[in-house]
Biopython code that builds the backbone (N, CA, C, O; Angstrom):
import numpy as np
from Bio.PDB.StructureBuilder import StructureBuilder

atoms = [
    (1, "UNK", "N", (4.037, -0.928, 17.304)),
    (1, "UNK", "CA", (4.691, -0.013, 16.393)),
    (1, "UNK", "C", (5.520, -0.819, 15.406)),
    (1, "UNK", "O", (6.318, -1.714, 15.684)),
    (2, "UNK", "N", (5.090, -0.198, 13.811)),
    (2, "UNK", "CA", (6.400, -1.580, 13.348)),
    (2, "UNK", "C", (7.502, -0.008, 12.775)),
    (2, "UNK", "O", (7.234, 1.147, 12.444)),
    (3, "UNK", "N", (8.549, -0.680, 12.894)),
    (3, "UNK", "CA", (10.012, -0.034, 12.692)),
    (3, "UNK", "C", (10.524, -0.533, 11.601)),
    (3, "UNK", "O", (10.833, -1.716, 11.463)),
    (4, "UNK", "N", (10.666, 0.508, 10.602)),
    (4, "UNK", "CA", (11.164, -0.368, 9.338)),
    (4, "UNK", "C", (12.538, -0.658, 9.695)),
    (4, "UNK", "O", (13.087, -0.015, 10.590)),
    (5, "UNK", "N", (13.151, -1.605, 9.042)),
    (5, "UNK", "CA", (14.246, -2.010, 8.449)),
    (5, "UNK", "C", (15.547, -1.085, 7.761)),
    (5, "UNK", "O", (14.858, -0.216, 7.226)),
    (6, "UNK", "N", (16.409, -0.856, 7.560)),
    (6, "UNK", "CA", (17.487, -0.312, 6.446)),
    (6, "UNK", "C", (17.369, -0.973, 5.396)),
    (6, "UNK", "O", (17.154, -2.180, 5.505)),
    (7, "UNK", "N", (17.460, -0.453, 4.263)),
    (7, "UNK", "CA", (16.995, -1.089, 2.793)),
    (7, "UNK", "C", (15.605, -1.186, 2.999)),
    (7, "UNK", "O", (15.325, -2.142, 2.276)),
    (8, "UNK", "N", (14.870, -0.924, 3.363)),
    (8, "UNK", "CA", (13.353, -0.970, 3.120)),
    (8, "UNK", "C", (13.404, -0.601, 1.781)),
    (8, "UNK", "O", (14.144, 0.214, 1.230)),
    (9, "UNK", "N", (12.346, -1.448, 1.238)),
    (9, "UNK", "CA", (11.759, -1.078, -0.585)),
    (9, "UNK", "C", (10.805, -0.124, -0.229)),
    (9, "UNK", "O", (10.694, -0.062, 0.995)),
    (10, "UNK", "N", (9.870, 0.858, -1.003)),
    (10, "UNK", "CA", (9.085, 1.554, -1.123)),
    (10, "UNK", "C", (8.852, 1.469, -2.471)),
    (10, "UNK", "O", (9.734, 1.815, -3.258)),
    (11, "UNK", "N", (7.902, 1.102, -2.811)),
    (11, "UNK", "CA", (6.991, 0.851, -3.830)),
    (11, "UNK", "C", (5.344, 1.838, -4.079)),
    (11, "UNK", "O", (4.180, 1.567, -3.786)),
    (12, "UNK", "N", (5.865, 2.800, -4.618)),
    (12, "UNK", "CA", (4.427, 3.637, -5.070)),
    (12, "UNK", "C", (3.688, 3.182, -6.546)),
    (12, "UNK", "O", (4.246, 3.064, -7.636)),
    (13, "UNK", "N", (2.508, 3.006, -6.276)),
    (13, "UNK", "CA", (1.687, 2.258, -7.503)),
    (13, "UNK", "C", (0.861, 3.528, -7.888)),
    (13, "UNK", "O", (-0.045, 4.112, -7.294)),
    (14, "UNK", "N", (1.356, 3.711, -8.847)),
    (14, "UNK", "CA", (0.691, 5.148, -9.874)),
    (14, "UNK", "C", (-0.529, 5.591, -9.830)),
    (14, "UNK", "O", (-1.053, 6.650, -9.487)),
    (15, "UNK", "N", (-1.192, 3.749, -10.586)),
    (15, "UNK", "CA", (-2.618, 4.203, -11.030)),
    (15, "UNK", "C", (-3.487, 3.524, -9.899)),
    (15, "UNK", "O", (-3.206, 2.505, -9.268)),
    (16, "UNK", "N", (-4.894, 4.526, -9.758)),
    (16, "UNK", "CA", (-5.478, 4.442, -8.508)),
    (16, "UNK", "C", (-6.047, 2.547, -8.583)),
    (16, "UNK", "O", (-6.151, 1.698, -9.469)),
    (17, "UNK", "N", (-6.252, 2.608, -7.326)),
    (17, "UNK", "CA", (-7.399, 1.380, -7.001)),
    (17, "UNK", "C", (-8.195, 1.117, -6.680)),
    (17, "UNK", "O", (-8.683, 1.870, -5.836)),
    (18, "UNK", "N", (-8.812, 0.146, -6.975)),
    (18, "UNK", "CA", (-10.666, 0.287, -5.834)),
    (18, "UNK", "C", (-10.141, -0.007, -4.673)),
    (18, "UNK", "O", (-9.289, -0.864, -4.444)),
    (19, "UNK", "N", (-10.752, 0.847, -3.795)),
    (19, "UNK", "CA", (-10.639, 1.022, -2.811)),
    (19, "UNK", "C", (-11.623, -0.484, -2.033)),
    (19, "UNK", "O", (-11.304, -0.791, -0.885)),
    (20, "UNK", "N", (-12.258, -0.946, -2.428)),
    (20, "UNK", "CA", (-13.204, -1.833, -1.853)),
    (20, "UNK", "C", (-12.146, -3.126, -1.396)),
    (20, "UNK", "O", (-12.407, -3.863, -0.445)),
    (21, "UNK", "N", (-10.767, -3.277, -2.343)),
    (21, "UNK", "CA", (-9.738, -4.451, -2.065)),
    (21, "UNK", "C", (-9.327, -4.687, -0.719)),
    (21, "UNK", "O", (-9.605, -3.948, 0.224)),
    (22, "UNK", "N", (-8.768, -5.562, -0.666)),
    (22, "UNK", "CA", (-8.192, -5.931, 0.686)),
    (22, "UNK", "C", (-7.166, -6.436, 0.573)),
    (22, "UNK", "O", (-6.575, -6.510, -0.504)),
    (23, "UNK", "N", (-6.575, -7.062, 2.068)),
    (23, "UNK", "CA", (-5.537, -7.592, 1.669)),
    (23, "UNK", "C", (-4.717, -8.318, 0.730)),
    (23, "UNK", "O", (-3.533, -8.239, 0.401)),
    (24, "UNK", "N", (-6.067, -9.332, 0.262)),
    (24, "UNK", "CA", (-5.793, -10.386, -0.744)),
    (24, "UNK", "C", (-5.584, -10.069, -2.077)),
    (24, "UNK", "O", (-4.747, -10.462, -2.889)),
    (25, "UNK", "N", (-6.617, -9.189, -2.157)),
    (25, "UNK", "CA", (-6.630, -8.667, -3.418)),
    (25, "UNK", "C", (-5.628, -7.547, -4.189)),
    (25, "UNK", "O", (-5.218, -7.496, -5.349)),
    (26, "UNK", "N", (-5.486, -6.946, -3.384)),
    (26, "UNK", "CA", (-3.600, -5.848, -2.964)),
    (26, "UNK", "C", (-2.552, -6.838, -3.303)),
    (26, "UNK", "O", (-2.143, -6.760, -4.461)),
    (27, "UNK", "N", (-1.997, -7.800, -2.513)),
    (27, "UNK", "CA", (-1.184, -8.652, -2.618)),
    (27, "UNK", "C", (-1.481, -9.269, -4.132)),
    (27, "UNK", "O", (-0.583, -9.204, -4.972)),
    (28, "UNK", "N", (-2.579, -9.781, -4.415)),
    (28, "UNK", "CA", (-2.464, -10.154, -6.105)),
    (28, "UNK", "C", (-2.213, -8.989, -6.747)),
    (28, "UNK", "O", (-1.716, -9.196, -7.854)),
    (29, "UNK", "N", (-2.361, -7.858, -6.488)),
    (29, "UNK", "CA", (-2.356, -6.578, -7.552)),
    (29, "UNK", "C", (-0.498, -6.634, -7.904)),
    (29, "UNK", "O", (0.010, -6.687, -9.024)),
    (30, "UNK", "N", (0.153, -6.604, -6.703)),
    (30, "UNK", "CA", (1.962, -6.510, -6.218)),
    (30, "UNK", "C", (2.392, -7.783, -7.041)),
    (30, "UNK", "O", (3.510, -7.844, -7.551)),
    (31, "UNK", "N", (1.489, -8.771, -7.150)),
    (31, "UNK", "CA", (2.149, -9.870, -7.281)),
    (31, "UNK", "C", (1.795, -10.168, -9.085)),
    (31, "UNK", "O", (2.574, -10.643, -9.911)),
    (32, "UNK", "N", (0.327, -9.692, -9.307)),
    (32, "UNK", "CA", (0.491, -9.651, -11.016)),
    (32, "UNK", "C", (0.698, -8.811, -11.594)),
    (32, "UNK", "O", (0.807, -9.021, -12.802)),
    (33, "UNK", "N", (0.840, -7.658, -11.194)),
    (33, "UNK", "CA", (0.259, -6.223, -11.867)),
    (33, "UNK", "C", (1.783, -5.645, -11.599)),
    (33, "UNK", "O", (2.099, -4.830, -12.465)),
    (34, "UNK", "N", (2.630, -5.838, -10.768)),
    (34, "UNK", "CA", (3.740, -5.369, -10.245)),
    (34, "UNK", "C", (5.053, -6.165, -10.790)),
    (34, "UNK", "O", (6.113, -5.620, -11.097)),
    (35, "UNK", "N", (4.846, -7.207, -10.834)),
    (35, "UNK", "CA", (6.276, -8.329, -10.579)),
    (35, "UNK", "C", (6.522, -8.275, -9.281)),
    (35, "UNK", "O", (7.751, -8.318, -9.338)),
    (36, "UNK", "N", (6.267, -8.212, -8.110)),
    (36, "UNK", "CA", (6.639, -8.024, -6.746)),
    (36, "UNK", "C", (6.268, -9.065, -6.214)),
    (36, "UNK", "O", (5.527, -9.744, -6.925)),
    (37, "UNK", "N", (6.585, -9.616, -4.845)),
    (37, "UNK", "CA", (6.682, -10.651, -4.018)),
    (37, "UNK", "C", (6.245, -9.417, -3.085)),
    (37, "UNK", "O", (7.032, -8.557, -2.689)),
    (38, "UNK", "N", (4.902, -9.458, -2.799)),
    (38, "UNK", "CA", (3.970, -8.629, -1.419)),
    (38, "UNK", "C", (4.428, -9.975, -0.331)),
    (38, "UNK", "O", (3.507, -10.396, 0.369)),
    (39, "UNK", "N", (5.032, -10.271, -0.261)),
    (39, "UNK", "CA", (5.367, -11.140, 0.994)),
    (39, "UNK", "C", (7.324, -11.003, 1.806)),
    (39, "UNK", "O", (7.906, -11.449, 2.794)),
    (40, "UNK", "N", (7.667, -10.084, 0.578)),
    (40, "UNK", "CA", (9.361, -9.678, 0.886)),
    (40, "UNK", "C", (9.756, -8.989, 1.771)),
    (40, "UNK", "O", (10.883, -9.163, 2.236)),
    (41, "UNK", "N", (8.939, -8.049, 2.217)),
    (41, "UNK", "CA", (9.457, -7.421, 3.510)),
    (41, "UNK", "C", (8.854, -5.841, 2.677)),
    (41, "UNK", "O", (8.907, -4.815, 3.355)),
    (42, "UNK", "N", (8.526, -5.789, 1.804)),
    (42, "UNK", "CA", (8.813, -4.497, 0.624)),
    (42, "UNK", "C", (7.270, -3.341, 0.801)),
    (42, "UNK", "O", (6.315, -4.110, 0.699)),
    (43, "UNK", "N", (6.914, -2.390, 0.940)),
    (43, "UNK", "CA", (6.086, -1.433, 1.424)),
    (43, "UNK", "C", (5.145, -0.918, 0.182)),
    (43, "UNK", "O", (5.582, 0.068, -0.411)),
    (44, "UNK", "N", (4.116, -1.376, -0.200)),
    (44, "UNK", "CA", (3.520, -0.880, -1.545)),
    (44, "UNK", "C", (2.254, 0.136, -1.121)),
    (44, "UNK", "O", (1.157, -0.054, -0.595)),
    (45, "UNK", "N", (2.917, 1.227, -1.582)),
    (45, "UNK", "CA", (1.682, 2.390, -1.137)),
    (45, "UNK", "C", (0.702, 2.770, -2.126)),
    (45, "UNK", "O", (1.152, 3.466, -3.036)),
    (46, "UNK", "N", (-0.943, 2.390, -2.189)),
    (46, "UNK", "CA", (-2.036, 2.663, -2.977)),
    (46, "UNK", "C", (-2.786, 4.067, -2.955)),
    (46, "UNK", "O", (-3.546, 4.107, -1.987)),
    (47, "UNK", "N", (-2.811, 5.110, -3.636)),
    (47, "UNK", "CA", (-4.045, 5.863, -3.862)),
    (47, "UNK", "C", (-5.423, 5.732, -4.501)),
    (47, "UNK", "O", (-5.608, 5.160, -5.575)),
    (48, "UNK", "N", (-6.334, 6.278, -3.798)),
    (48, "UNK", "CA", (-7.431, 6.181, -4.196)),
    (48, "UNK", "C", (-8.028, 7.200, -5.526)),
    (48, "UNK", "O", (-7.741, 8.344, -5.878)),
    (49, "UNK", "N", (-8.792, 6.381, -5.938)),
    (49, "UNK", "CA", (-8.911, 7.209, -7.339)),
    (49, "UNK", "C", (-8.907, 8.833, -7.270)),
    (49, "UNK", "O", (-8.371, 9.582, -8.087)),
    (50, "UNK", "N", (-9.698, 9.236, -5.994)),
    (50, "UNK", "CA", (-9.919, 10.563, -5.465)),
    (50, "UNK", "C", (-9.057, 11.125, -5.474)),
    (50, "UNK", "O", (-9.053, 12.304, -5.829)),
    (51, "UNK", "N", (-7.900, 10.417, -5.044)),
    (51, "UNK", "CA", (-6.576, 10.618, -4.429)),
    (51, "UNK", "C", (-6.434, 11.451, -2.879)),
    (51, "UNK", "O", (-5.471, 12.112, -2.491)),
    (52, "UNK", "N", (-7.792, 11.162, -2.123)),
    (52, "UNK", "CA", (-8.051, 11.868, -0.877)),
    (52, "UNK", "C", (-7.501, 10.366, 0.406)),
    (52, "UNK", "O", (-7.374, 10.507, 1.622)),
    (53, "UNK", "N", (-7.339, 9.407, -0.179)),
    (53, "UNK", "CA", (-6.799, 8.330, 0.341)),
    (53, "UNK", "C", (-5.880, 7.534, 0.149)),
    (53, "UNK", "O", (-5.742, 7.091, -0.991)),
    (54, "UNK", "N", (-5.092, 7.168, 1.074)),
    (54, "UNK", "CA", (-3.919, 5.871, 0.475)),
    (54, "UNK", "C", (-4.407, 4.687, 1.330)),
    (54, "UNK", "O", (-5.271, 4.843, 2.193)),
    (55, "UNK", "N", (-3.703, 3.231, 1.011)),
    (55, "UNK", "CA", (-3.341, 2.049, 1.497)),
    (55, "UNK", "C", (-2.472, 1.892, 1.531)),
    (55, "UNK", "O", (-1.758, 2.214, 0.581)),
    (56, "UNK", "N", (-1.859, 1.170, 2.884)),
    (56, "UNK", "CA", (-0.232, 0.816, 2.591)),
    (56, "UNK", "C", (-0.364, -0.971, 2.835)),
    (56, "UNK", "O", (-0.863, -1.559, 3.794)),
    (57, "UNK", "N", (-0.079, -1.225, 2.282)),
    (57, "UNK", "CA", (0.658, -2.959, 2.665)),
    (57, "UNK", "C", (1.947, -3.288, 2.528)),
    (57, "UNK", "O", (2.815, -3.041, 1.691)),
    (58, "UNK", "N", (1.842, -4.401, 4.348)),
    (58, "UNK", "CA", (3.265, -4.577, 3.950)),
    (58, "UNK", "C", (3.103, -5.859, 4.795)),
    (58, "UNK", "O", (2.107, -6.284, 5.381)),
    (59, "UNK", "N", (4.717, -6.508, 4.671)),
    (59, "UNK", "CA", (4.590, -8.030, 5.422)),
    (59, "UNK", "C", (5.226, -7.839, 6.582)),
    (59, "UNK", "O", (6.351, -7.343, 6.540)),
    (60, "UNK", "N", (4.720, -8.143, 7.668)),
    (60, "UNK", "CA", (5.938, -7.867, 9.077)),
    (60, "UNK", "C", (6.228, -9.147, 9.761)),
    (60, "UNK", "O", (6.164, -9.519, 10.932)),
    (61, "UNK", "N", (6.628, -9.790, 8.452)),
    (61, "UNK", "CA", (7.217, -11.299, 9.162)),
    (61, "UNK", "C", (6.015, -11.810, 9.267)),
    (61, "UNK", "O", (5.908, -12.281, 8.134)),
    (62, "UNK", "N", (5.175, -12.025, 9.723)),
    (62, "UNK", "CA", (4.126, -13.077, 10.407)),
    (62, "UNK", "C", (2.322, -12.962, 9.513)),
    (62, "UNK", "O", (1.356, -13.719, 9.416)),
    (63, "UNK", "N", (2.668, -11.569, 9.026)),
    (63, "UNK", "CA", (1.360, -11.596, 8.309)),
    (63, "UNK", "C", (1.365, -10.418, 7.606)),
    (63, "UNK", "O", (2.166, -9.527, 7.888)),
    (64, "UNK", "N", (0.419, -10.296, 6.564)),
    (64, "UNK", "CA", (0.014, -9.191, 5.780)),
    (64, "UNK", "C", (-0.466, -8.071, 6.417)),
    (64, "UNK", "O", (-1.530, -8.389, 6.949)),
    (65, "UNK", "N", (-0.233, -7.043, 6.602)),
    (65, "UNK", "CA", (-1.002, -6.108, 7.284)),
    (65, "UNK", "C", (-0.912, -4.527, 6.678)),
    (65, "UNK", "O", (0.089, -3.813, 6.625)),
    (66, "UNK", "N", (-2.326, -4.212, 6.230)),
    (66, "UNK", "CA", (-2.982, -3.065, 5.830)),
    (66, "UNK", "C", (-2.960, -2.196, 6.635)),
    (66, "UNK", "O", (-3.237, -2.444, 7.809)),
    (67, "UNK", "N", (-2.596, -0.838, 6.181)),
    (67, "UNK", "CA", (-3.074, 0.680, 6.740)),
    (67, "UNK", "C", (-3.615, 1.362, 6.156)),
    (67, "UNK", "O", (-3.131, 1.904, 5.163)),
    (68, "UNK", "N", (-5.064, 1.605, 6.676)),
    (68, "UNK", "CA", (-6.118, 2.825, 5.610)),
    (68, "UNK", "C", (-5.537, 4.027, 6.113)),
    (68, "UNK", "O", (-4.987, 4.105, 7.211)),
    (69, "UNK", "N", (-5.706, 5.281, 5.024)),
    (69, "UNK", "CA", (-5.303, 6.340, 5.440)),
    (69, "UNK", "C", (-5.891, 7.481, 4.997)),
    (69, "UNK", "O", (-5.284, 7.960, 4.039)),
    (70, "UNK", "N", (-7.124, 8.271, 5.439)),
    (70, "UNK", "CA", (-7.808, 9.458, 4.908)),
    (70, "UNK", "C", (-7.151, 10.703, 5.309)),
    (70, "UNK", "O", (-6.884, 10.979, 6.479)),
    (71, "UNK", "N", (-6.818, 11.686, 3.965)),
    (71, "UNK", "CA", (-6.165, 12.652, 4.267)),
    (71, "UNK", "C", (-7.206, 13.210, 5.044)),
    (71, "UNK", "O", (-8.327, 12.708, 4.955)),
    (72, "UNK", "N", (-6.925, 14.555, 6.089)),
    (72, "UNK", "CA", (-7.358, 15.325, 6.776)),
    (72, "UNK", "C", (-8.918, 16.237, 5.738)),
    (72, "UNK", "O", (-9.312, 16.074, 4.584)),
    (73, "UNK", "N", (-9.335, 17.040, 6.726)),
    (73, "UNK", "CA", (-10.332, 18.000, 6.247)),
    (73, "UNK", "C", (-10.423, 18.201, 4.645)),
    (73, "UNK", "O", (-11.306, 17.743, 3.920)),
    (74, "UNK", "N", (-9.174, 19.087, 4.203)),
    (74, "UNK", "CA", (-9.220, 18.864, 2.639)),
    (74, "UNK", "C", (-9.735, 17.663, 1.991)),
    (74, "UNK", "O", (-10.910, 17.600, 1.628)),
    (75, "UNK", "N", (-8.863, 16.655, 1.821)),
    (75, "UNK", "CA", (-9.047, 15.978, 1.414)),
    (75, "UNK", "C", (-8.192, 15.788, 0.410)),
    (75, "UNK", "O", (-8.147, 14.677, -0.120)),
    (76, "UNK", "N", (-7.405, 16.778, -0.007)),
    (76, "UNK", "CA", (-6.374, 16.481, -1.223)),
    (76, "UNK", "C", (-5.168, 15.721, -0.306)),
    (76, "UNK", "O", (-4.888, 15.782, 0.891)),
    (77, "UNK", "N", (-4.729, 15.157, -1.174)),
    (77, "UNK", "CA", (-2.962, 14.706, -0.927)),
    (77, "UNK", "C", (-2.234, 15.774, -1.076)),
    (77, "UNK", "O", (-2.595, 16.850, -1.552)),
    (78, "UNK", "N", (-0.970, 15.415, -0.576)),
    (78, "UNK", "CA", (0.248, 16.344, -0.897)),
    (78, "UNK", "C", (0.672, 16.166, -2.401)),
    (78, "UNK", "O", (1.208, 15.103, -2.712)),
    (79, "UNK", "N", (0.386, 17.526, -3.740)),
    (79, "UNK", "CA", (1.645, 16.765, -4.448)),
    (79, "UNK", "C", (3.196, 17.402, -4.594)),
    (79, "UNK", "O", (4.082, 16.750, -5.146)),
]
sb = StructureBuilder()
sb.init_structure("model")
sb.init_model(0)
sb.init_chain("A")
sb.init_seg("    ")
for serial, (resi, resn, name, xyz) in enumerate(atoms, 1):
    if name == "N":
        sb.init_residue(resn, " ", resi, " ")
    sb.init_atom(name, np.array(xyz, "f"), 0.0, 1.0, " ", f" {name:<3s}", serial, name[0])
structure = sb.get_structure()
């Protein structure tokens, strides 16, 4: 289970992404596309163009680590 922190950043990125990225490629997105340091401790949440999906990345000390996330049956997000 990871447990955020107090002061946790949350970082929502507007415009969608290919979904095909990965870690590496996420982390360059935070790191050119953002001004962000994807290695700070800081939470950058991705939608999918559909917007029926997110990504989250974040650093938990020791490594990069991704969460895919398909909304339920619908398929819409919350807005």
């Amino acid at each position: 289970m990871i447990i955020p922190a107090q002061g946790l950043r949350i970082v929502l990125a507007v415009r969608p992404v290919d979904f095909r990225c990965g870690h590496d490629a996420l982390a360059g997105l935070v790191q050119n596309t953002l001004g962000l340091d994807p290695h700070s401790g800081l939470i950058v949440v991705f939608r999918s163009k559909r917007a029926d999906r997110l990504k989250i990345l974040l650093w938990d000390g020791t490594g990069l680590v991704l969460v895919y996330k398909r909304n339920g049956e619908s398929g819409d997000l919350p807005e």
